[in-house]
C-alpha positions as CSV (number, residue, x, y, z in Angstrom):
1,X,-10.9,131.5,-65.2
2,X,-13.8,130.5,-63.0
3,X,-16.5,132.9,-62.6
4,X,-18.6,134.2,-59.9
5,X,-21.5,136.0,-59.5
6,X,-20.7,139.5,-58.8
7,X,-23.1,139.4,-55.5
8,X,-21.3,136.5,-53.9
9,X,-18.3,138.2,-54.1
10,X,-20.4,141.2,-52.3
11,X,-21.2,139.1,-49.5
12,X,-17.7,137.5,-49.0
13,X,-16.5,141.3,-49.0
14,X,-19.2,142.2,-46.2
15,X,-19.6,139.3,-44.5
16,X,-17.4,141.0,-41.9
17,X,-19.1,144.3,-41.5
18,X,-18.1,147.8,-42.8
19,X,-14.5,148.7,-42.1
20,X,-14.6,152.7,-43.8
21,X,-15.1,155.5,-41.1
22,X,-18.3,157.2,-41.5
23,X,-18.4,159.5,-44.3
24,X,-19.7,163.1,-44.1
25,X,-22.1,164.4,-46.5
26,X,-19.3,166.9,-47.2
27,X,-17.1,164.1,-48.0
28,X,-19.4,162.0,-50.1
29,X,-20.3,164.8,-52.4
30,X,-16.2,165.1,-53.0
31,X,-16.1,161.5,-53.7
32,X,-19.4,161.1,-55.9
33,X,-17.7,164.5,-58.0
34,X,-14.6,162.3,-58.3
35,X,-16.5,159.5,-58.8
36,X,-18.3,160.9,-61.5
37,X,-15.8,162.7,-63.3
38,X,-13.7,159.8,-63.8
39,X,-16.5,157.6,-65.4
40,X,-16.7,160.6,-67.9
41,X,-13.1,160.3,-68.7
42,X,-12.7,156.4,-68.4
43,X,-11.7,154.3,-71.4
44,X,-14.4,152.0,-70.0
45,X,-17.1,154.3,-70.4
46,X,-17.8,154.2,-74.0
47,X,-17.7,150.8,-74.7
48,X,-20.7,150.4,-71.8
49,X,-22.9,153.2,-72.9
50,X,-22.4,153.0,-76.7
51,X,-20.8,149.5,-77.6
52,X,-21.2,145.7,-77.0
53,X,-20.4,144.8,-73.0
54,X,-22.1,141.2,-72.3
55,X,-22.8,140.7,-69.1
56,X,-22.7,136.6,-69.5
57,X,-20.7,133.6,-70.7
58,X,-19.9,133.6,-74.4
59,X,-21.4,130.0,-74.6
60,X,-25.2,129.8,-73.7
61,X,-25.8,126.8,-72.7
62,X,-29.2,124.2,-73.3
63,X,-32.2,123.8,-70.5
64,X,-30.5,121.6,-68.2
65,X,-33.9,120.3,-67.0
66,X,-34.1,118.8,-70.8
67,X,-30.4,117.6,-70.8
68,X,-29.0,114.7,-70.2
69,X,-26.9,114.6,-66.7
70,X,-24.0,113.2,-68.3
71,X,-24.4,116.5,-70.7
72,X,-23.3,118.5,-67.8
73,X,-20.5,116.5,-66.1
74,X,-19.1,116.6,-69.9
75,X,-19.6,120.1,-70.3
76,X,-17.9,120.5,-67.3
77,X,-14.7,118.1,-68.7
78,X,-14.6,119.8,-71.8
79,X,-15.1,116.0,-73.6
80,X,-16.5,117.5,-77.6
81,X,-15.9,115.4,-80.1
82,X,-16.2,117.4,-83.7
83,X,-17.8,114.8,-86.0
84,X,-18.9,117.7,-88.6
85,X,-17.2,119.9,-90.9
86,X,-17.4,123.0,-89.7
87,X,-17.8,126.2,-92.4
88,X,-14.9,127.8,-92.2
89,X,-15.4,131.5,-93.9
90,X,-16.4,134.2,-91.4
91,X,-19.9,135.5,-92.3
92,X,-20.7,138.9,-93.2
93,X,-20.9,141.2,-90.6
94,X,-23.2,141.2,-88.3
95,X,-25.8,144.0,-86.6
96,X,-26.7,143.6,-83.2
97,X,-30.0,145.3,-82.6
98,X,-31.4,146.7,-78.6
99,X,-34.9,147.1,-77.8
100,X,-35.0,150.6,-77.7
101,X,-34.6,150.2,-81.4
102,X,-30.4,151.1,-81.4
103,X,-28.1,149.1,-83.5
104,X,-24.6,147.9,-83.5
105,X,-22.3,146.6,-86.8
106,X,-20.0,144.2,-85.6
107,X,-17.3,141.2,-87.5
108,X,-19.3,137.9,-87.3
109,X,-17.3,135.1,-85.8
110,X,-16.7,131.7,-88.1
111,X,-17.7,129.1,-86.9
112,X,-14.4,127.4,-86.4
113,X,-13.7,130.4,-84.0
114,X,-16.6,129.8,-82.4
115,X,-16.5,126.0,-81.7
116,X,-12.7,126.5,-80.5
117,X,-14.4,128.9,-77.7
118,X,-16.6,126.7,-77.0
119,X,-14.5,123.5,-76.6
120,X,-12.2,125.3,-75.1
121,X,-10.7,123.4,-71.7
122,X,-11.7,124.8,-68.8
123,X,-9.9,126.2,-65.7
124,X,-11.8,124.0,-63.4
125,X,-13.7,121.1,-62.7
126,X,-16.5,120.6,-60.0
127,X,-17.2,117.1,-61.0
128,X,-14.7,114.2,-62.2
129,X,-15.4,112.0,-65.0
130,X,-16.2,108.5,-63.7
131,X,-13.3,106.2,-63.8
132,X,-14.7,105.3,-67.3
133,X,-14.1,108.6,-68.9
134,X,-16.9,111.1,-69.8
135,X,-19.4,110.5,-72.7
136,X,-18.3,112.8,-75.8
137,X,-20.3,115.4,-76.9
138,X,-20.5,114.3,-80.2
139,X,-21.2,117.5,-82.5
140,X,-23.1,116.4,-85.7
141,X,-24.7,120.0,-86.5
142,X,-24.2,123.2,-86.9
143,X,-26.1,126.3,-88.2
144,X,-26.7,129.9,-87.7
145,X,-28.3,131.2,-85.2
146,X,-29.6,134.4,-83.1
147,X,-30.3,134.7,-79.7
148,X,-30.9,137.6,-77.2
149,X,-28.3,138.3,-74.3
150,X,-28.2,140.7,-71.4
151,X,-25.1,143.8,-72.2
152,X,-24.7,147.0,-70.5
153,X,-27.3,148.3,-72.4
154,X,-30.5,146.3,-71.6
155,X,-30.9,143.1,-73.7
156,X,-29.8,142.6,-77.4
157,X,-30.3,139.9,-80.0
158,X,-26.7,138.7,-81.1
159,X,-25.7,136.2,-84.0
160,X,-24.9,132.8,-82.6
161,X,-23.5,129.6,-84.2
162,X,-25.5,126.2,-82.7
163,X,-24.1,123.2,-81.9
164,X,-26.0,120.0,-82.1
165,X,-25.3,117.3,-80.1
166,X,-26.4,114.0,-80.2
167,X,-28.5,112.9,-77.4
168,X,-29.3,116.6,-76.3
169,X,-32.4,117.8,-77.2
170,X,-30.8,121.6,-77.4
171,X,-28.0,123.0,-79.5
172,X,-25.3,124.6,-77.5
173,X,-25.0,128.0,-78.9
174,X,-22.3,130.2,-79.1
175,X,-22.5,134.2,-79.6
176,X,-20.5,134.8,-82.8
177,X,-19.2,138.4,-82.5
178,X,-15.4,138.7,-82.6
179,X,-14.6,139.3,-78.9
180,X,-12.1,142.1,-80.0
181,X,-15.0,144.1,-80.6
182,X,-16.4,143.7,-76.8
183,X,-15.6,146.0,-73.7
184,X,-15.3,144.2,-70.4
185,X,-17.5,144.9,-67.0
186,X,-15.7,148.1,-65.3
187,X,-13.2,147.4,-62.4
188,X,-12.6,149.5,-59.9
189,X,-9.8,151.7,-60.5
190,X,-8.6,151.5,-56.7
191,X,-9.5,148.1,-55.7
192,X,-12.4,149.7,-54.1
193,X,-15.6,147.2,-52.5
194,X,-18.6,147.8,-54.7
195,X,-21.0,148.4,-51.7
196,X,-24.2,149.1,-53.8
197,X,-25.2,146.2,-55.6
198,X,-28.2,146.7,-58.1
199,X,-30.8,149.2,-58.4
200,X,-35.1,148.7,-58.6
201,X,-36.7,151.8,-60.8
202,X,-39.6,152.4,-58.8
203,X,-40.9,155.6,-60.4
204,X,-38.9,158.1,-62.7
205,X,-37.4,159.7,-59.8
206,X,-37.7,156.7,-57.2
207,X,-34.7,153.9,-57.1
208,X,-34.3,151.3,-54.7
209,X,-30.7,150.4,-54.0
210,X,-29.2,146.6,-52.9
211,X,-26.7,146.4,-50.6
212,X,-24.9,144.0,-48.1
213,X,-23.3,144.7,-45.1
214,X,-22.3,142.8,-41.9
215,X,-25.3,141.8,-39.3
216,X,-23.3,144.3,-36.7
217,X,-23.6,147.3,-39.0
218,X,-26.3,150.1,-38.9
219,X,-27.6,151.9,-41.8
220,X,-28.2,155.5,-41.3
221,X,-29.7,156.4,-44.8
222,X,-28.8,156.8,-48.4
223,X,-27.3,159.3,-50.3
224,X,-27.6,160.7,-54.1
225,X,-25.3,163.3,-56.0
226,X,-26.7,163.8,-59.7
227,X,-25.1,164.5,-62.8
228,X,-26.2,165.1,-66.2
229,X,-24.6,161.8,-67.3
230,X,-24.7,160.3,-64.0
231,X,-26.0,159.5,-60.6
232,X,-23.5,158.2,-57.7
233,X,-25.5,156.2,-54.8
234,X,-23.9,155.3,-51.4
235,X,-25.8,153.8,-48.5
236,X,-23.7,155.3,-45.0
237,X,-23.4,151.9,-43.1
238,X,-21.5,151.9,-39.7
239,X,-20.3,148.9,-37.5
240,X,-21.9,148.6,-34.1
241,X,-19.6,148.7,-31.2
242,X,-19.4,145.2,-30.3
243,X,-17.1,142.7,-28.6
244,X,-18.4,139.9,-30.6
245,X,-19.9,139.7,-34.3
246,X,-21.0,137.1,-36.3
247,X,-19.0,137.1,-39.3
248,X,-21.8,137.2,-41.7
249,X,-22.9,139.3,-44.4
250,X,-27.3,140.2,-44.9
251,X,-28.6,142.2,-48.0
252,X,-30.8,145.4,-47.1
253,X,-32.4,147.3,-49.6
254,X,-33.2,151.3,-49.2
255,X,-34.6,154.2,-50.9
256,X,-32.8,157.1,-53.0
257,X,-35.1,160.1,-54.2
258,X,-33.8,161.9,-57.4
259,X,-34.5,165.6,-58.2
260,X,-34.7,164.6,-62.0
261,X,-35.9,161.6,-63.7
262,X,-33.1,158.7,-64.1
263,X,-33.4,158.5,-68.1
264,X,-30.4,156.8,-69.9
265,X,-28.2,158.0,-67.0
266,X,-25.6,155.6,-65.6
267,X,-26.1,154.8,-61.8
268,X,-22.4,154.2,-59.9
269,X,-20.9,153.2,-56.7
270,X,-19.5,155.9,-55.0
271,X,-17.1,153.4,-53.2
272,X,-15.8,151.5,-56.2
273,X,-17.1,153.8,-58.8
274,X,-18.1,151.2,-60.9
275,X,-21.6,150.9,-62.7
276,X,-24.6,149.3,-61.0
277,X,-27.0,146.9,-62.6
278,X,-30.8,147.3,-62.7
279,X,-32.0,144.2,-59.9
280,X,-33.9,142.6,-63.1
281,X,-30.6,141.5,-64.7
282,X,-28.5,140.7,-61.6
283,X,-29.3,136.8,-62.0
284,X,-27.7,136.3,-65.1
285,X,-24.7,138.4,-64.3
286,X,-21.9,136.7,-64.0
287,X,-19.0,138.8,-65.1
288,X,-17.0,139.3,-62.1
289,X,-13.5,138.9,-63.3
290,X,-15.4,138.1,-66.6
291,X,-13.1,139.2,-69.7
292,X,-15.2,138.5,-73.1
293,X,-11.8,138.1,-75.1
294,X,-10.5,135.2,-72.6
295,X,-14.7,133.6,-72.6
């Protein structure tokens, strides 16, 4: 499955302009209550706060301004050649450790496991091989690893295995937790349009919200309902009454003023009530339709 960014999906979805009716602030305190209760009762809820949700490809791959170009086109073409033994036990398991100082036990992968994810065809290809064929990336190395990866959580340092090739100056590493262990990102449970994108923490009680909307919409302000295990944002954006609109979609960002500091609450969407990311992480998010267990 090819994977987008979950912000170019945003843009696609606004490019046209906002399509709800305008929502009272009666009505949006119903929704962000709704909103909000069903995050407490999800099955997707624990797994994000508590557990192991990546929020990147399994396989993290080399500097690409230090690869070879015929590295990528045969990344791309899944072309690995295994010219190693690979150990085959699993390792003991593993403990995945956040900044804040939190921990996580988790079943290491082996590294068979872990090369078959990461040679793994893919769904797609953006370049051909030449007529040729692609050069093989011949793997004639592989050892333990660690590396640190963005989750739900803020940024953790995982186990990886890493793959030498020849003629690449990097390993291609591979996180080695057993994906059975990892939630997915949260979908909506509606097939709602995430409006909000990220959030900026400005002060304790200051956020600063992303959004997109079409170039014919106004925005007439922001809006906040807060609860002791979460806070659901909606920015009230209305289409202009115009003949003629350019179908194209603009990010805005906007203010939101909280009554209590944010703390280790989750921020939501009130239109999808799904999770937003802080704006710091939002470039190496790409887990739109991004299932770890299929990675």
């Amino acid at each position: 499955m090819r994977i987008f960014p979950a912000a170019v999906l945003l843009v696609l979805t606004a490019a046209c302009g906002s399509s709800r009716a305008p929502v009272t602030a009666g009505e949006f305190t119903d929704r962000a209550r709704e909103v909000a209760e069903r995050w407490q009762s999800s099955a997707e809820r624990a797994p994000w706060v508590a557990g192991f949700v990546p929020l990147r490809n399994l396989t993290l791959e080399p500097d690409w301004r230090r690869t070879p170009r015929w590295a990528g086109r045969s990344l791309i073409n899944s072309a690995w050649k295994l010219e190693t033994e690979l150990p085959a036990q699993a390792p003991a398991r593993a403990e995945l450790r956040w900044a804040d100082g939190s921990t996580l036990s988790a079943p290491a992968l082996a590294a068979t496991a872990a090369y078959a994810g990461l040679s793994r065809p893919k769904s797609f290809v953006d370049e051909k091989c030449p007529a040729g064929g692609c050069r093989p990336l011949r793997v004639i190395a592989v050892v333990r690893g660690e590396a640190t990866v963005p989750s739900s959580r803020g940024k953790v340092r995982v186990p990886t295995w890493d793959f030498t090739v020849k003629g690449v100056p990097e390993p291609f590493r591979r996180v080695a937790v057993d994906p059975a262990v990892m939630g997915g990102p949260p979908r909506p449970p509606d097939d709602g349009i995430q409006e909000v994108g990220t959030y900026e923490v400005l002060t304790p009680t200051e956020l600063r919200l992303s959004y997109l909307h079409g170039t014919c919409d106004t925005t007439y302000g922001s809006r906040v309902h807060e609860g002791p295990e979460a806070v659901v944002v909606d920015v009230d954006v209305r289409r202009d009454d115009v003949e003629v609109c350019t179908a194209m979609g603009k990010t805005d960002r906007i203010g939101v003023t909280l009554r209590e500091p944010l703390g280790r609450r989750v921020v939501l969407d009130s239109s999808s009530g799904v999770p937003l990311l802080p704006h710091s992480d939002i470039r190496l998010v790409e887990f739109q339709n991004y299932d770890p267990r299929r990675s």
